[in-house]
Structures are given as structure tokens and as C-alpha cells.
gemmi code that builds the backbone of each chain (N, CA, C; Angstrom):
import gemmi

chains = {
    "A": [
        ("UNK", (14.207, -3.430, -7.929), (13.107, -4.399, -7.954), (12.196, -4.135, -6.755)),
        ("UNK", (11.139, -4.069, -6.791), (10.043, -3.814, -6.212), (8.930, -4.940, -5.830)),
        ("UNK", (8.882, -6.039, -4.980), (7.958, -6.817, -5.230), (6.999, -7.014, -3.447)),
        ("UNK", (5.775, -8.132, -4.006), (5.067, -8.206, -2.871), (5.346, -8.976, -2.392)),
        ("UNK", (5.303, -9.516, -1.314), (5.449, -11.236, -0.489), (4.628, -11.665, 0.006)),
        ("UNK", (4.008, -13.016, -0.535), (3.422, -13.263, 0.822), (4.004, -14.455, 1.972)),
        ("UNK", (5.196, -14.347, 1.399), (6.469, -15.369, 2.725), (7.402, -14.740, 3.263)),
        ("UNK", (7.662, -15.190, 4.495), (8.572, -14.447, 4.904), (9.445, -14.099, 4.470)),
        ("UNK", (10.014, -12.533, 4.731), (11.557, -12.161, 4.176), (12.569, -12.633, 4.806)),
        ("UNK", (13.854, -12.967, 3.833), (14.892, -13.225, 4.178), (15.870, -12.096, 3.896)),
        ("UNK", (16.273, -11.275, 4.973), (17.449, -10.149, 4.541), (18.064, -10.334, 4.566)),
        ("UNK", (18.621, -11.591, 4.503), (20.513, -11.979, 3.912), (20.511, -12.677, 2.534)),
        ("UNK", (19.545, -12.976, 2.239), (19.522, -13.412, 0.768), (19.002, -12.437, -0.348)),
        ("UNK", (18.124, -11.292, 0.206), (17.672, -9.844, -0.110), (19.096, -9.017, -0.772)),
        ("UNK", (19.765, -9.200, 0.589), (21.331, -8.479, 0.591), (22.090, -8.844, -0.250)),
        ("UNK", (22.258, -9.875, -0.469), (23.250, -10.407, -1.315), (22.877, -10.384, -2.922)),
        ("UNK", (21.372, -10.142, -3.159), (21.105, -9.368, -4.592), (21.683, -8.304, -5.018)),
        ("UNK", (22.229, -7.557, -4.165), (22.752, -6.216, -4.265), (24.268, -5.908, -4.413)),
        ("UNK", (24.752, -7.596, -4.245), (26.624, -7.235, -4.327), (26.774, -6.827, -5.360)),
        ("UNK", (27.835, -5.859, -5.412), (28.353, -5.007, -6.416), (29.748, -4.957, -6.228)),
        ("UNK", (30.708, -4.894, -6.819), (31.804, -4.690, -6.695), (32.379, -3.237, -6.929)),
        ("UNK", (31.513, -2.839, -7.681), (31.788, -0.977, -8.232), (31.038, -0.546, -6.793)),
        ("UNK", (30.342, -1.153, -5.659), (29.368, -0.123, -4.689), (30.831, -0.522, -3.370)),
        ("UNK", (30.428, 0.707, -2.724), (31.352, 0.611, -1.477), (30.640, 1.113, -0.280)),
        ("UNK", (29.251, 1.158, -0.504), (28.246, 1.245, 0.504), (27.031, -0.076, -0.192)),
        ("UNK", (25.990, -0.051, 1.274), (25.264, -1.009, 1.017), (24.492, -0.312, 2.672)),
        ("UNK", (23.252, 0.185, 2.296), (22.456, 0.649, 3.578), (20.905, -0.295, 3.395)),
        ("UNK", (20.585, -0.744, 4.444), (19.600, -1.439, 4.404), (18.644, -0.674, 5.225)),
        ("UNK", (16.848, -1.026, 4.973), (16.328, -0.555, 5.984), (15.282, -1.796, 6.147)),
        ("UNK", (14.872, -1.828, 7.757), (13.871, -3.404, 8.000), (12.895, -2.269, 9.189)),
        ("UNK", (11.619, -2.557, 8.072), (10.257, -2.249, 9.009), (10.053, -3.502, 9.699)),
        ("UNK", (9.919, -3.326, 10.892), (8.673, -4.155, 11.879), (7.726, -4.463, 12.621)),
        ("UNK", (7.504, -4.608, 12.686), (5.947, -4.580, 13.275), (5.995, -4.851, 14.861)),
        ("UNK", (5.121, -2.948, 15.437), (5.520, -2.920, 16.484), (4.701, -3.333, 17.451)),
        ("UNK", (4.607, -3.229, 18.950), (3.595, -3.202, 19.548), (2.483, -2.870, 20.142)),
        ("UNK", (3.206, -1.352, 19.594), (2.297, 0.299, 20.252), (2.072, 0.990, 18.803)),
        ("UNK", (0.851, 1.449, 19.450), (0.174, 2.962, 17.955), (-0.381, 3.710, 18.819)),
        ("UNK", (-0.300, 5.179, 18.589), (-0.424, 6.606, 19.376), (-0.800, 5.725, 20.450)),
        ("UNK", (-0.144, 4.615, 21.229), (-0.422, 5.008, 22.560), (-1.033, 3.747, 23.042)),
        ("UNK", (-1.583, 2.780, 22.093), (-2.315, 1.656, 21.850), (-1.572, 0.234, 22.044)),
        ("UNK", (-1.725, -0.621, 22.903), (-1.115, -1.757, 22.747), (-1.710, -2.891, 21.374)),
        ("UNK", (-0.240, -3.018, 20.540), (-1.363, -3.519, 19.187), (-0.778, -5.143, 19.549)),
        ("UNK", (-1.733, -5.982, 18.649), (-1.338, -7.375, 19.380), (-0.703, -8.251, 17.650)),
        ("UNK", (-1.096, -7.639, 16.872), (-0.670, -7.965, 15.190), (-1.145, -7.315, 14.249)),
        ("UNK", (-0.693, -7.272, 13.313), (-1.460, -6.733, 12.041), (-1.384, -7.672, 10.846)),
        ("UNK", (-2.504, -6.867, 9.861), (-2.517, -7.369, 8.788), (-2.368, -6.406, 7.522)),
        ("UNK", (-1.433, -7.224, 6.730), (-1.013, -6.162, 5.489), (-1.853, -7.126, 4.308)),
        ("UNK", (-2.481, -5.979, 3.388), (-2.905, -6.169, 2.448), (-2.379, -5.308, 0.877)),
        ("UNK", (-2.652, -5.761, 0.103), (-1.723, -4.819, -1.208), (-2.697, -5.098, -2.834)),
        ("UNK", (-3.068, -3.839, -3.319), (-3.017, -3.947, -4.483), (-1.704, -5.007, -5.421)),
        ("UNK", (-1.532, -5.629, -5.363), (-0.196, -5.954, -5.965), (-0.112, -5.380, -7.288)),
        ("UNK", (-0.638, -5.351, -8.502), (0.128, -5.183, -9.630), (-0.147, -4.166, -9.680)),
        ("UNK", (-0.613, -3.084, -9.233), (-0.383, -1.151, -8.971), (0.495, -1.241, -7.683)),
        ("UNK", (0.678, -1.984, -6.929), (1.673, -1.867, -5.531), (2.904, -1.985, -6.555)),
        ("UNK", (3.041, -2.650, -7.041), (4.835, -3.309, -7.961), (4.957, -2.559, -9.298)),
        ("UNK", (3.515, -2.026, -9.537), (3.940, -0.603, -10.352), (4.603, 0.439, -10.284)),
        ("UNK", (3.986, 1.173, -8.842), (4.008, 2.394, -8.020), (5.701, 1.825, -7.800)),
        ("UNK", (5.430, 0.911, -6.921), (6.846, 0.757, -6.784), (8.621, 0.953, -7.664)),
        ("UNK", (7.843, 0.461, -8.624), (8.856, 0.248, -10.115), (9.238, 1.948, -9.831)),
        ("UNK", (8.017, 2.660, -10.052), (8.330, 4.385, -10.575), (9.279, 4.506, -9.189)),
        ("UNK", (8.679, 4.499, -7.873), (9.612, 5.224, -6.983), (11.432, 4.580, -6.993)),
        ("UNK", (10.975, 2.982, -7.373), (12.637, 2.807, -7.779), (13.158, 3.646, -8.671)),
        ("UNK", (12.641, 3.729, -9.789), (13.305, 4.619, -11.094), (13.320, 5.828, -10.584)),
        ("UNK", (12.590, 6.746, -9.680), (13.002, 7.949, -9.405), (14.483, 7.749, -8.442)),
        ("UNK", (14.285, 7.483, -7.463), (15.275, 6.905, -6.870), (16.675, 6.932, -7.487)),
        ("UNK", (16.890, 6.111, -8.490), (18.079, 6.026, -9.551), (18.573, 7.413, -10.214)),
        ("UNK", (17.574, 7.983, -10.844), (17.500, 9.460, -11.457), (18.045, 10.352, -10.142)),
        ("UNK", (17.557, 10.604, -9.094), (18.056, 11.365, -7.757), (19.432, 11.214, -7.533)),
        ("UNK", (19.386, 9.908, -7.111), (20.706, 9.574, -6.047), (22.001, 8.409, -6.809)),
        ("UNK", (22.808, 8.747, -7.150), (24.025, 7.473, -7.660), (23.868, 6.652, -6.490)),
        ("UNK", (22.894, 5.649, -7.363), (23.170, 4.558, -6.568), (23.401, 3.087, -7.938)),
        ("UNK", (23.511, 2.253, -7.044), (24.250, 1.272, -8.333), (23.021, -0.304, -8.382)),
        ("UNK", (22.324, -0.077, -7.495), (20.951, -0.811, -7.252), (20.172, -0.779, -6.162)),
        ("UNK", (18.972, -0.939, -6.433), (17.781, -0.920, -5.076), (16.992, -1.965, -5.279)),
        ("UNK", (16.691, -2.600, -4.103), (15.566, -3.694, -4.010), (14.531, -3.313, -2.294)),
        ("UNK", (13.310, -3.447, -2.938), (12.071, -3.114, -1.872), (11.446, -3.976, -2.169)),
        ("UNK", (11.178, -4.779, -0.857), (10.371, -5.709, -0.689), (9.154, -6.037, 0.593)),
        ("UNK", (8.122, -5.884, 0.055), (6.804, -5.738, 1.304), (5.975, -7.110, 1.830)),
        ("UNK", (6.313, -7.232, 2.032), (5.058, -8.554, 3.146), (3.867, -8.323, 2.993)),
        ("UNK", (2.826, -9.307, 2.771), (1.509, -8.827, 3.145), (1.033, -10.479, 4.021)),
        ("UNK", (0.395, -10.146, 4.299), (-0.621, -11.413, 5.333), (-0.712, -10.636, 6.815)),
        ("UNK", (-0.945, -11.830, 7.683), (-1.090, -11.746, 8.864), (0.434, -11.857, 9.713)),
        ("UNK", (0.969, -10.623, 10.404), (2.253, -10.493, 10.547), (2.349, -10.271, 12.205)),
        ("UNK", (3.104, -11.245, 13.319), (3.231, -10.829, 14.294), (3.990, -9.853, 15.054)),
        ("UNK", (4.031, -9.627, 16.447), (4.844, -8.540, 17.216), (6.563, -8.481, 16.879)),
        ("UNK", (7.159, -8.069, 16.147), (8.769, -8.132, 15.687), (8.740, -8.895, 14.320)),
        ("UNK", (7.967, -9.016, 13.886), (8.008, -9.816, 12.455), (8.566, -8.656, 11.357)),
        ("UNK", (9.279, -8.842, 10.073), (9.595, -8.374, 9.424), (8.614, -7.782, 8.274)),
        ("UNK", (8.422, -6.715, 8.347), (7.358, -5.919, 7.158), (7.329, -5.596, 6.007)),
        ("UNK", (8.542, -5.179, 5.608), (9.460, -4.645, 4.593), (10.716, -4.354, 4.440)),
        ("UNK", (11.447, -4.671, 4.182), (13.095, -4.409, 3.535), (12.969, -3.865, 2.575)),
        ("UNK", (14.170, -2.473, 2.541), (14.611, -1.857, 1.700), (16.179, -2.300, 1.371)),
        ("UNK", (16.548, -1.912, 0.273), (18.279, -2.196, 0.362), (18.555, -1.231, -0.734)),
        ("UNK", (19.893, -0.697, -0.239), (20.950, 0.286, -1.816), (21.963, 0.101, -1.857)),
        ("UNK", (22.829, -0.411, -2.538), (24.139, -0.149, -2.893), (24.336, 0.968, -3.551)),
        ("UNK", (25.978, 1.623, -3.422), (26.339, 2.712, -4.287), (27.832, 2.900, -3.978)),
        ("UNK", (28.428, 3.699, -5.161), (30.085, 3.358, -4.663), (29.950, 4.371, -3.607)),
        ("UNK", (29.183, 5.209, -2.910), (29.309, 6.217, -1.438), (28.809, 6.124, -0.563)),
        ("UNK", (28.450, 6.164, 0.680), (27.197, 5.995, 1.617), (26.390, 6.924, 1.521)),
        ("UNK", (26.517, 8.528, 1.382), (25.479, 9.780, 0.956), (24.554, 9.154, 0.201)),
        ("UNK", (24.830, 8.679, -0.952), (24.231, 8.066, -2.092), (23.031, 7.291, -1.607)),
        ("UNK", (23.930, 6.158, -0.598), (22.775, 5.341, -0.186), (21.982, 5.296, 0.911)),
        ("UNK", (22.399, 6.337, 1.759), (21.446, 6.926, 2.795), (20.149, 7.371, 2.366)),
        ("UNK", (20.773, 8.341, 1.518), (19.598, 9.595, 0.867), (18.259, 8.803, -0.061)),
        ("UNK", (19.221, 7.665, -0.844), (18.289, 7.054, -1.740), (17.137, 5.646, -0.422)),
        ("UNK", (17.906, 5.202, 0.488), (17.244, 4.447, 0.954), (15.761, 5.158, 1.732)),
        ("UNK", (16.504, 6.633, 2.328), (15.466, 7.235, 2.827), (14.311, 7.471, 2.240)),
        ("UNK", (14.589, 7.933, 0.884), (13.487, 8.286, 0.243), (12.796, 7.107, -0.858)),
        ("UNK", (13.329, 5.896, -0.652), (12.656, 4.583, -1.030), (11.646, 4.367, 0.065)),
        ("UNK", (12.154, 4.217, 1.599), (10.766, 3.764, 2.241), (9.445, 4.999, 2.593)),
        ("UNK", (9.955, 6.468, 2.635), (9.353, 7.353, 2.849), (8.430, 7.539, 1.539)),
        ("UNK", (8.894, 7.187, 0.384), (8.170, 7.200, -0.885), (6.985, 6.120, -1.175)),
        ("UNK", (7.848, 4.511, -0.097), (6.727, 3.680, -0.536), (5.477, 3.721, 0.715)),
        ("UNK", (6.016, 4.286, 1.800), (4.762, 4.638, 2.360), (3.978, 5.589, 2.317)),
        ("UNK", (4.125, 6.428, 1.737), (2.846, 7.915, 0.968), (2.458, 7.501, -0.173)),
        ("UNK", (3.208, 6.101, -1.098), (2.084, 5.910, -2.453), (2.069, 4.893, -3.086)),
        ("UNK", (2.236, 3.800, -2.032), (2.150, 2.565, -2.413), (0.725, 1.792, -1.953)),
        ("UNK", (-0.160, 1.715, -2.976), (-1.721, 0.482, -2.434), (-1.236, -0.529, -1.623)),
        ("UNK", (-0.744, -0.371, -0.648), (-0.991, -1.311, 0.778), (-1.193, -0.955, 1.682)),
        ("UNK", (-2.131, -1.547, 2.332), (-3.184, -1.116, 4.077), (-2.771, -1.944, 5.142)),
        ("UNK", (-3.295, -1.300, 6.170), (-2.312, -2.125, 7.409), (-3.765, -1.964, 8.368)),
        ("UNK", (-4.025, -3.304, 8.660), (-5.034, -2.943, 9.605), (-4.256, -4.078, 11.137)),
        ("UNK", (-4.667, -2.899, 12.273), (-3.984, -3.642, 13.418), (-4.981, -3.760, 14.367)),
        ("UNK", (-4.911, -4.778, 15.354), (-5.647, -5.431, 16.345), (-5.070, -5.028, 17.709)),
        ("UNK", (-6.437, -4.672, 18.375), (-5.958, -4.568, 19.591), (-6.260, -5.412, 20.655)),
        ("UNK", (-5.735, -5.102, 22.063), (-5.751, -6.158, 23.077), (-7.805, -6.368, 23.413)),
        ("UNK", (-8.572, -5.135, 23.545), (-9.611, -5.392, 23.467), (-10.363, -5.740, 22.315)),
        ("UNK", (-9.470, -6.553, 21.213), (-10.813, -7.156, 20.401), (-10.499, -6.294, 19.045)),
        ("UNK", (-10.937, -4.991, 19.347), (-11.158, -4.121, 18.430), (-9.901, -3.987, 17.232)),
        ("UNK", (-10.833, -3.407, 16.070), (-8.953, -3.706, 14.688), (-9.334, -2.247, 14.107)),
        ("UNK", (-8.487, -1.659, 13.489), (-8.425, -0.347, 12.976), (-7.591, -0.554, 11.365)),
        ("UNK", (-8.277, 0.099, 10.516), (-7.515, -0.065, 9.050), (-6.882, 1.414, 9.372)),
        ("UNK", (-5.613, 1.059, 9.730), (-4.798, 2.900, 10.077), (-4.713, 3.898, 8.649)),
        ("UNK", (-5.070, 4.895, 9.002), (-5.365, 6.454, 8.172), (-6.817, 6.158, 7.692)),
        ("UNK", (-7.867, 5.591, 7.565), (-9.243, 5.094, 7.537), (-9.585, 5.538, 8.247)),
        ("UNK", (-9.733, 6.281, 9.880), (-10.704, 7.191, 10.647), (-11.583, 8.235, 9.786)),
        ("UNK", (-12.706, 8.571, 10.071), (-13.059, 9.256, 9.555), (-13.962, 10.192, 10.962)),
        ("UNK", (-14.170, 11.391, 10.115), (-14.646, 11.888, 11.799), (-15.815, 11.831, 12.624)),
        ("UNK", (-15.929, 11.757, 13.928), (-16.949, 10.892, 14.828), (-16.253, 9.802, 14.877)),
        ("UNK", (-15.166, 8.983, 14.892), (-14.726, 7.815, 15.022), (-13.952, 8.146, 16.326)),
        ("UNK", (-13.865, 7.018, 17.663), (-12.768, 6.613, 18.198), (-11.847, 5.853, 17.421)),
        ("UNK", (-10.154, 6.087, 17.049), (-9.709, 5.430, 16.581), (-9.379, 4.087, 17.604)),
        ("UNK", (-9.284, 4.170, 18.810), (-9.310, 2.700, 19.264), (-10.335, 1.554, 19.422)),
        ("UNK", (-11.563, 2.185, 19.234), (-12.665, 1.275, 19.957), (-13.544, 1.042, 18.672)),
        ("UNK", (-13.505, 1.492, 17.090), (-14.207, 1.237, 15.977), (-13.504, -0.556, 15.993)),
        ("UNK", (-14.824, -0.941, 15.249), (-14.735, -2.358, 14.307), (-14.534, -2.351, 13.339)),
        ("UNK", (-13.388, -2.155, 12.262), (-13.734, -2.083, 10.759), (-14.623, -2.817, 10.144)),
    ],
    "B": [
        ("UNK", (-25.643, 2.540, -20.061), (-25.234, 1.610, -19.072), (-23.756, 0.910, -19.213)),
        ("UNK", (-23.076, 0.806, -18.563), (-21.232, -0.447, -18.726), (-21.339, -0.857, -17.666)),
        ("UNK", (-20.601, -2.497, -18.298), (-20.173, -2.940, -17.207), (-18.686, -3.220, -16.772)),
        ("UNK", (-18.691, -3.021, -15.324), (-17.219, -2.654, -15.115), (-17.015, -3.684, -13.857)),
        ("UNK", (-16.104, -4.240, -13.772), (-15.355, -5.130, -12.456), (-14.591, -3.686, -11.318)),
        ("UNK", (-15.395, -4.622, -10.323), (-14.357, -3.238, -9.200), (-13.744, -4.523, -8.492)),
        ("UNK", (-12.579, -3.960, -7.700), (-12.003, -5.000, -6.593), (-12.190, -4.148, -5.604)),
        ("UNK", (-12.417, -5.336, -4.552), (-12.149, -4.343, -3.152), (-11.187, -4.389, -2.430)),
        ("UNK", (-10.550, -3.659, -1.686), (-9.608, -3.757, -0.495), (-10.005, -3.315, 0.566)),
        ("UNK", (-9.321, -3.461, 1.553), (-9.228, -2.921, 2.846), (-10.297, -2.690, 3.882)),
        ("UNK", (-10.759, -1.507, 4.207), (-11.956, -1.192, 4.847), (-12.909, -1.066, 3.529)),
        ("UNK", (-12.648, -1.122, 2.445), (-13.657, -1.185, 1.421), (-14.438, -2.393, 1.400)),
        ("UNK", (-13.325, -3.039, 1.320), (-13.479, -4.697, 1.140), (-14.449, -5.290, 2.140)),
        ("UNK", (-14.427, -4.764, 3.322), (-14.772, -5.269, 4.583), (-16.614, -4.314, 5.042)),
        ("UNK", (-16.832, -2.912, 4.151), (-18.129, -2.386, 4.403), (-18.707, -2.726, 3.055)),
        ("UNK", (-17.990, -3.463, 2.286), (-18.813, -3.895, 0.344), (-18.940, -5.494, 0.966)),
        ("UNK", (-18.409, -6.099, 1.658), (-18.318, -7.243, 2.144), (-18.394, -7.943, 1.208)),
        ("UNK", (-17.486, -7.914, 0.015), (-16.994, -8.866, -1.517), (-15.981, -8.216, -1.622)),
        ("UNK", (-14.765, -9.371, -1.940), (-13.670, -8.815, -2.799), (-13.502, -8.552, -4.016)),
        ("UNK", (-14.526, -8.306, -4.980), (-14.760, -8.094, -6.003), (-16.783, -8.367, -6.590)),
        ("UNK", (-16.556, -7.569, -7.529), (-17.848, -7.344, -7.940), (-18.023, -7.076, -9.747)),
        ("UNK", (-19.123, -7.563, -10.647), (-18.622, -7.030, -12.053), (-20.159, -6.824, -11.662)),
        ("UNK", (-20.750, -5.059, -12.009), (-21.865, -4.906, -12.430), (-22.162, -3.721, -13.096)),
        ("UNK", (-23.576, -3.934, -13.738), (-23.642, -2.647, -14.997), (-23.800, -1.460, -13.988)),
        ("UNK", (-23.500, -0.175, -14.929), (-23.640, 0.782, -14.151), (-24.091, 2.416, -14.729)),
        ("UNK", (-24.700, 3.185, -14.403), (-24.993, 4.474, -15.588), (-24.005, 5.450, -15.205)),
        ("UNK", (-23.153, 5.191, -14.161), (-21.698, 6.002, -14.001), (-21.246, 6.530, -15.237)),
        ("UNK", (-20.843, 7.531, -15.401), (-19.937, 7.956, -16.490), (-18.537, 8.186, -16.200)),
        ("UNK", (-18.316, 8.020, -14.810), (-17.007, 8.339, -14.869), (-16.415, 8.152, -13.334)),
        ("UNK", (-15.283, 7.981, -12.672), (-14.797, 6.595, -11.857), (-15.702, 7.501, -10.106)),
        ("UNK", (-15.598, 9.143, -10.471), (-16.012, 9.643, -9.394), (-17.693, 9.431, -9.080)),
        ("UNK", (-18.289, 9.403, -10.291), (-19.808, 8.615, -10.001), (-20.050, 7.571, -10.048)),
        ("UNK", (-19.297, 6.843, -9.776), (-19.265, 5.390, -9.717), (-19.055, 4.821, -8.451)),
        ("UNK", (-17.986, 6.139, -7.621), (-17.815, 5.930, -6.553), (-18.677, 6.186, -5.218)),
        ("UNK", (-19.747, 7.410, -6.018), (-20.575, 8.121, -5.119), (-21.765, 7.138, -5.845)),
        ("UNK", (-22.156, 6.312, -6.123), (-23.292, 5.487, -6.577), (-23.180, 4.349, -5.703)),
        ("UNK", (-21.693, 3.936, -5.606), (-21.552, 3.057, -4.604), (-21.585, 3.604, -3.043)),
        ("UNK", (-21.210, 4.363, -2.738), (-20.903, 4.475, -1.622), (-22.761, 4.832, -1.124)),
        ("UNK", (-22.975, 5.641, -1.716), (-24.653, 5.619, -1.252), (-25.575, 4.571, -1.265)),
        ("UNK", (-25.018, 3.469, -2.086), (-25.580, 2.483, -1.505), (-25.526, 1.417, -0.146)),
        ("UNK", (-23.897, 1.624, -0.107), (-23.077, 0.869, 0.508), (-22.354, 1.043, 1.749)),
        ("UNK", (-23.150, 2.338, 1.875), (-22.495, 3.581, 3.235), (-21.287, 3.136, 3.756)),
        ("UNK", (-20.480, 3.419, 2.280), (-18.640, 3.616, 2.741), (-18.463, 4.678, 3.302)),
        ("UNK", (-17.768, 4.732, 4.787), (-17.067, 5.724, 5.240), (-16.686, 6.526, 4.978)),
        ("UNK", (-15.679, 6.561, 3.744), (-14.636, 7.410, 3.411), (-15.205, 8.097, 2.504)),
        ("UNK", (-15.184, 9.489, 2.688), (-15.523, 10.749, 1.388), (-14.454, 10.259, 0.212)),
        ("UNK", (-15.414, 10.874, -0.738), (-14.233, 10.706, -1.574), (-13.004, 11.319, -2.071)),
        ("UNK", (-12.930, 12.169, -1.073), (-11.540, 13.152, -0.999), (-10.461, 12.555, -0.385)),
        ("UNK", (-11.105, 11.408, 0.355), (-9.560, 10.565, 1.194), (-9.375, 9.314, 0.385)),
        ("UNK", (-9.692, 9.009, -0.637), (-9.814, 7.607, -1.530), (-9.210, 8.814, -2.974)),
        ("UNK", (-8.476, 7.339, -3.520), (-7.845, 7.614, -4.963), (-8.824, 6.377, -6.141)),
        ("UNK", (-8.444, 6.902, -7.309), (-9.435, 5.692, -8.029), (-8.376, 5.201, -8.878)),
        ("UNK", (-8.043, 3.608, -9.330), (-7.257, 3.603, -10.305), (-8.307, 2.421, -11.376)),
        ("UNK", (-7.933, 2.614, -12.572), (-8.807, 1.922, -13.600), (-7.349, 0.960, -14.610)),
        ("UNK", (-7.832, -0.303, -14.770), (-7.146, -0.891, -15.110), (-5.376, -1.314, -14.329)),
        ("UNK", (-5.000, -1.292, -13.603), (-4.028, -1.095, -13.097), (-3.503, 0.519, -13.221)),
        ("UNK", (-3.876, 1.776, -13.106), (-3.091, 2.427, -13.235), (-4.036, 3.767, -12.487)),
        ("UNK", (-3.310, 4.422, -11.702), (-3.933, 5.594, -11.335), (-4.932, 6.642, -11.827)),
        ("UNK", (-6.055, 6.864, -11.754), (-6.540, 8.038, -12.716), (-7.284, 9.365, -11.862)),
        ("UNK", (-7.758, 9.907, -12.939), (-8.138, 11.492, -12.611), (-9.550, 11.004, -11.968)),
        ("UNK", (-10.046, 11.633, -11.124), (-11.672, 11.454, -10.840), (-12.260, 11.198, -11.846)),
        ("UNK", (-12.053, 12.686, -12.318), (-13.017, 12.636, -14.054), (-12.423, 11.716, -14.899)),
        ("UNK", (-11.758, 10.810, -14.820), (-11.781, 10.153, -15.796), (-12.831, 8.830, -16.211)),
        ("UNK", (-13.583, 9.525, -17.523), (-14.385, 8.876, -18.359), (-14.344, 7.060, -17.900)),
        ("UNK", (-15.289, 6.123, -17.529), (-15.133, 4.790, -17.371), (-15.711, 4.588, -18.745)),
        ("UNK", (-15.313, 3.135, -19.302), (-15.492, 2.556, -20.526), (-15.619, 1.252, -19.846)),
        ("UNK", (-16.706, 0.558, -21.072), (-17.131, -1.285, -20.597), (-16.099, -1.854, -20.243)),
        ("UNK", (-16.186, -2.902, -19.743), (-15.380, -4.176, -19.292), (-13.990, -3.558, -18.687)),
        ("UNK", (-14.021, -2.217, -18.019), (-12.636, -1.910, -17.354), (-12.440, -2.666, -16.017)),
        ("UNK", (-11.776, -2.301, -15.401), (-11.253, -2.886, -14.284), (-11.447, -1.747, -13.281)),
        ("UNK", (-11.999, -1.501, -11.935), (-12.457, -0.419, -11.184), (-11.318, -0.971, -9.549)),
        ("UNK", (-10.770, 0.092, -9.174), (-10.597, -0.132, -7.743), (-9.869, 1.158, -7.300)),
        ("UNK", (-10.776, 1.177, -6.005), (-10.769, 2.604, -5.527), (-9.738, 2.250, -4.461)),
        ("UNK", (-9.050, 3.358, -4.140), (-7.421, 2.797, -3.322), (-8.153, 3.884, -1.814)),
        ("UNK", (-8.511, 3.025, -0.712), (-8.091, 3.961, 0.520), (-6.736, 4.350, 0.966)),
        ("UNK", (-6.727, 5.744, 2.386), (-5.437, 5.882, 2.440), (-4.684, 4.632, 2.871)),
        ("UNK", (-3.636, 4.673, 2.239), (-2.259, 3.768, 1.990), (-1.780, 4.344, 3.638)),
        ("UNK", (-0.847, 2.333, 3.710), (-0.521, 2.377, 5.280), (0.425, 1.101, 5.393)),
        ("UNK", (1.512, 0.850, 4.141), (2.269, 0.412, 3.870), (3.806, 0.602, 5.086)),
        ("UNK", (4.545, -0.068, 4.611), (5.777, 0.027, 5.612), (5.599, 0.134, 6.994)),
    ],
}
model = gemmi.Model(1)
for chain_id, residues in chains.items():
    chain = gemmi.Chain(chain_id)
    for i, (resn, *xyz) in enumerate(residues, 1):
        res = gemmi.Residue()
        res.name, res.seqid = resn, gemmi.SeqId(i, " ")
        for name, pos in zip(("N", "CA", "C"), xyz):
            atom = gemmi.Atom()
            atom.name, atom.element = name, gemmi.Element(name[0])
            atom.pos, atom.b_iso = gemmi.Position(*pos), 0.0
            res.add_atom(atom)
        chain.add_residue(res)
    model.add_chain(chain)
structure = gemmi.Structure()
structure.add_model(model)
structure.setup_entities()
């Protein structure tokens, strides 16, 4: 399952979608939102999302996912709004009866949903200035543009 | 002429300054639609760093637009 949020995540109630009794692994992964970019003190961001091509895209990279790696379920779940310094971004989760299984598959759940999932992240900095990150284009300072 | 709904996002959203728009257009297809807008609208982004999807679903540049579709051009993604 693949979905958007716009409330906070809960990763113990996330987790517990995933009990399995046939899995004997269970690998989780939790993006958060940091305080630094190349170098930049960031002060928050904001996530935005296509949603029903975000929970599309998503659907496929789950189903590839399954096809790859024995795993016995996956759930990815993304945040969007206005998100502070340590706030939770996204949770991934896999069960599988191995841990290989669910390493490999978790890795390539969040590495998959960040190269092709419609959601943007634009972050704020201490001087004012906000950046929609991978949006530079050239002649831009990436710290000191206004989107 | 068609008319087509675009949505905006992101830095799109923010140099189109509307989150959406429905207007006619002599585009034939999602990549002149994009360069019709953007010359009006002096979007940043070439259109080599933007994807287009029509109706909910990803498409080819060249792909042909038809009336009353649904238009939204995806900047780079910056998820997780």
C-alpha cells in the first residue's frame, strides 16, 4: 500500500499492518527532515504531491518490489504539508520470512520512491530564502533564489 | 483549438501563480502546450527537466492532447 498523508505518521500503528506470522523479518525505514542541505542550515520544509499519480507510481514500485524480492508485504507512506526539524517524512515497512528479502526490498522501495514519485520538497532557509530542491536551473544560486 | 485543464505544482505552481487553470489551446500535443506556456509564463525549467502526465498517467512528449483532458507537467521529483 502506497498512500499520501496529510497527518502525521504513526510508525507503530504503520508496523503493525505488516504482522505476519509466515514473515520472520520486518525492516522499516523513517525519512526525516533534516536541518542541513549541501551545507545550508534549513529551518523546515514543505512537501507537496501529485496524489493520485503519487499513489499510482507508487502502487507500480510496490508491485515491482514483490516481483524482485520475497517479501510477504510492503507499506509506503509519505507526508505532505508543512513539516518541521525531526518530523517524520515518510515510512517505509517489509515483512518477509528472511531479512535479505527485506533489506533489499525496503532499499529499493525508498530509492524507487524518490527518483519517481510526483512529490516536491521545497525548504526554507535561515535567511528568508526557500528553494524547490532539483528545480535550479543554471545562473541560479541555489541558496539565495526565491521560488 | 481544445480545451484542456492543467494543474499546477511546485515551482510551477508558484511562477503560473494558480493551482490550476482550464483554457483553450492550438497545442497539439502535451510538448507544445508546454512550450506555449512557458513562453508566456517564463517557467524556468526547460523542458528536458519536466515530465508531462495527461489524465493521471505519465506520457510521451509527443503525445497527441485531446479536449477536456487533464494536463500536469511534473517538475524534478524531491520526495523522501
Amino acid at each position: 500500500m502506497f498512500r499520501i498523508s496529510h497527518e502525521p505518521l504513526d510508525p507503530a500503528a504503520l508496523q503493525r499492518t505488516l504482522a505476519d506470522a509466515h514473515a520472520g523479518a520486518c525492516v522499516t525505514f523513517e525519512g526525516w527532515v533534516r536541518d542541513h542541505n549541501d551545507g545550508q542550515p534549513v529551518l523546515a520544509l514543505d512537501y507537496e504531491a501529485y496524489a493520485p499519480l503519487a499513489e499510482k507510481e507508487g502502487a507500480r514500485i510496490l508491485a515491482e518490489a514483490r516481483e524482485r524480492f520475497a517479501i510477504r508485504g510492503a507499506v509506503c507512506v509519505h507526508r505532505v504539508g508543512a513539516l518541521k526539524i525531526g518530523e517524520l517524512a515518510v515510512w517505509v515497512g517489509v515483512a518477509a520470512a528472511h531479512r535479505g528479502a527485506a533489506f533489499d526490498a525496503c532499499r529499493y522501495l525508498i530509492d524507487e520512491t524518490k527518483a519517481r514519485v510526483p512529490i516536491w520538497k521545497k525548504e526554507h532557509y535561515a535567511d528568508g530564502a526557500t528553494v524547490w530542491i532539483n528545480c535550479a536551473t543554471r545562473g541560479d544560486f541555489a541558496h539565495t533564489i526565491k521560488s | 483549438m481544445i480545451t484542456v485543464t492543467i494543474q499546477y505544482f511546485a515551482i510551477l505552481r508558484e511562477q503560473r501563480g494558480l493551482a490550476h487553470e482550464t483554457l483553450a489551446t492550438p497545442a497539439a500535443t502535451a510538448a507544445a502546450l508546454y512550450e506555449e506556456l512557458r513562453a508566456r509564463y517564463g517557467f524556468s525549467l526547460p523542458r528536458d527537466r519536466v515530465r508531462a502526465a495527461v489524465d493521471e498517467n505519465f506520457v510521451a512528449w509527443d503525445t497527441p492532447l485531446r479536449d477536456g483532458q487533464t494536463v500536469v507537467f511534473i517538475p524534478p521529483v524531491a520526495g523522501g
